[in-house]
N, C-alpha and C positions, 0 to 999 in steps of 0.2 A: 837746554834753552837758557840764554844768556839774555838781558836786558841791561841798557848800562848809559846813564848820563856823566857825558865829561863834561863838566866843569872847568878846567883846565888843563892843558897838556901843550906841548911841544918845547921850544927853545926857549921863551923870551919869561920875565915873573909876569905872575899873572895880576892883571889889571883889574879892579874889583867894578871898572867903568864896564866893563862887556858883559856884566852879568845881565845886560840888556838883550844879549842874544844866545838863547839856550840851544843846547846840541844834544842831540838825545838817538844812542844808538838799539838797534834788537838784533841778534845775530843767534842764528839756529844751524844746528851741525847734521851734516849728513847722518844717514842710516851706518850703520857698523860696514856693512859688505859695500859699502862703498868707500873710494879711496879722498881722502878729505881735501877741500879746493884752495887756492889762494886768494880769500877775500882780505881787501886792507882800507880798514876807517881809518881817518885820523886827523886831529883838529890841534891849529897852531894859533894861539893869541897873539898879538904882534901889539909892539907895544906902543902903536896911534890907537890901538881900542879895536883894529880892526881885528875880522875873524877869518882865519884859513879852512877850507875843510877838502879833503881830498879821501875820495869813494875807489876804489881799482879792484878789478878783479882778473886773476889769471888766470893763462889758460891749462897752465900745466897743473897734474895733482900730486901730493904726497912731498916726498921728502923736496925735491925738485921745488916745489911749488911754494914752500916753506922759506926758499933760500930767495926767491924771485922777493918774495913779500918784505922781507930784510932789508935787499937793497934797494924797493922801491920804495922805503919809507926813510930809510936814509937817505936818498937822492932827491924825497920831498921834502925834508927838513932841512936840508943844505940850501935845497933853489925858494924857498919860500922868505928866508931873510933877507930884505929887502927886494923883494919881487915888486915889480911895477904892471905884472897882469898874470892873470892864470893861462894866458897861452903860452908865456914862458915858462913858468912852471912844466905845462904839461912837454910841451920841447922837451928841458931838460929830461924826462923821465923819459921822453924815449931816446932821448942819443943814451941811455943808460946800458941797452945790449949790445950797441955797437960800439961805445969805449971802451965799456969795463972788463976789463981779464980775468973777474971773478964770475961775468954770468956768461955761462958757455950753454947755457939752454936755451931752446930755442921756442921758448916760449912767448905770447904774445900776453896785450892783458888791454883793458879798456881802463880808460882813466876819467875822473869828473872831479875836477878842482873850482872851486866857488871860493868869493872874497867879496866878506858883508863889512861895508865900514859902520863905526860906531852910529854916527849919526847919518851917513847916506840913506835914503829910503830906494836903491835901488840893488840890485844885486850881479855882481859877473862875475863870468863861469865861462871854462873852455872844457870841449869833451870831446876826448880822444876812441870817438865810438862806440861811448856810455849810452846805452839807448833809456835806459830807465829813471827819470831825474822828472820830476814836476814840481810847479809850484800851483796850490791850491787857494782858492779863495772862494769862504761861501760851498755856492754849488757850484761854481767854474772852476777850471782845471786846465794849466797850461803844459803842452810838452814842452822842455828845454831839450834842441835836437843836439847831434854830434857838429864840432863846429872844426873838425877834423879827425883823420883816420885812427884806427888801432893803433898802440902803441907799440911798437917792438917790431914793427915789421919792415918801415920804407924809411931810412935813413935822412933826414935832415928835412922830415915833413914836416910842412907848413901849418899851424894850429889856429883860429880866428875867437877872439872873445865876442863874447856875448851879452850885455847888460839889459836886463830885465827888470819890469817897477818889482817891491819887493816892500809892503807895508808892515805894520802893525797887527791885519790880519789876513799877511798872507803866511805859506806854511809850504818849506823845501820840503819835498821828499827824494830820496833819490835810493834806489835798490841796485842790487845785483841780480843777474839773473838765477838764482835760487831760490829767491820769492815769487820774481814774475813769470818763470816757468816751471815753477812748482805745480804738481798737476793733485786732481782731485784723486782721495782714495779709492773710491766705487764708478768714477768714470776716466780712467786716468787719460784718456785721451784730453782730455778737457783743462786746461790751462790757466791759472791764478792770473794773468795778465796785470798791466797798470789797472783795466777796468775794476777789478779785483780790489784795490785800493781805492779807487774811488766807491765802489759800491759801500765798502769796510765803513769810510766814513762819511755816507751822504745823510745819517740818521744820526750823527751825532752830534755836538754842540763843542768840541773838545778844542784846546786853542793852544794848548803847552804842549812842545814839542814829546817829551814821556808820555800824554796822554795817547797821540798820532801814534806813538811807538807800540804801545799795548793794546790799542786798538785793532789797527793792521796788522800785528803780531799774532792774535788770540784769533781773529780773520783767518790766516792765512792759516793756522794750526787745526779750525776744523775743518776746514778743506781738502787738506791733506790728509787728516786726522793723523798729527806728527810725524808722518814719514814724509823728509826730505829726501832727495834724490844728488842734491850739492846743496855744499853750504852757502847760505842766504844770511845777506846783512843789508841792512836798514838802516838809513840816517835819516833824521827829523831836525831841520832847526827854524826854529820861530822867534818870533821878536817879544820881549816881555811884555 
């Protein structure tokens, strides 16, 4: 079990302005006799103060799946410098299987790219068939839907942004599905869903993105009672 706030990462120095919007990831590993999945976090500070974060997960597993992850996070660190919307972004990651002569697999993968500016109070995001991504506020709870297909599959698809309010105290979550259909231990039929995360924290009072993380995290762990079925990872980013 892994828990992990980035601070900073990607291309650009890091601006000590963006410490205004916290990122906070929890990422739990499959069981042993399962073959382990392709999940990819990962957060780019740009140097207007603004925030990148890109969620993907694929569909292939093991070594395969390892190699997808690679060049999908190289291929979002390329298109994210000087990106003018995350529907370009997520474009670029999928004309990714159909240029590159290094991914010969035929693997697909869901993508959720968001771009929080320093001082915007609003938030946009393209998803490439991401179903799991909300923004919470309070006891409300918004789905952010797919704003176009899977990545890796239909050549030169069309992606649409999406801009959403995005306050002080509201609160991204966005999962792969190894959280949201993580199933219970003693009834496994029975499925950890987004509601799952809303139930996790309709009792608590918690506003920093690490807290969202350990909450939802420690949630879904007795649920499951630690046996994952695929790897699950979690993003939390909140405004300070």
């Amino acid at each position: 079990m892994e828990t992990q706030t980035i601070r900073r990462s990607g291309l650009s120095a890091f601006d000590p302005s963006t410490a205004c919007i916290d990122v906070s990831v929890e990422r739990r590993s499959a069981r042993r006799d399962q073959l382990r999945g392709g999940d990819l976090a990962d957060v780019y500070h740009d140097a207007d103060g603004s925030v990148w974060l890109l969620l993907a997960d694929v569909s292939s597993k093991g070594a395969r799946s390892i190699a997808h992850v690679e060049l999908l996070q190289a291929a979002f660190r390329r298109a994210v410098r000087g990106a003018r919307s995350p529907s370009r972004v997520v474009a670029a990651l999928n004309r990714l299987r159909f240029e590159s002569a290094d991914d010969r697999s035929d693997a697909f993968a869901t993508a959720f790219v968001a771009c929080l500016g320093r001082a915007s109070r609003s938030l946009c995001y393209a998803s490439g068939g991401h179903d799991t991504a909300l923004v919470l506020c309070g006891s409300t709870h918004r789905h952010l839907v797919p704003t176009g297909p899977v990545i890796g599959v239909i050549p030169n698809a069309a992606y649409g942004d999406c801009s959403v309010p995005f306050g002080s105290k509201d609160i991204l979550v966005v999962a792969t599905d190894g959280f949201t259909e993580c199933r219970r231990a003693r009834a496994p039929f029975e499925q950890l869903g987004t509601s799952g995360f809303v139930r996790a924290l309709r009792a608590e009072a918690a506003r920093s993105a690490r807290a969202v993380c350990t909450i939802v995290g420690a949630f879904a762990d007795a649920f499951t009672e630690g046996e994952y079925r695929d790897d699950a990872t979690l993003v939390v980013v909140a405004r300070r």
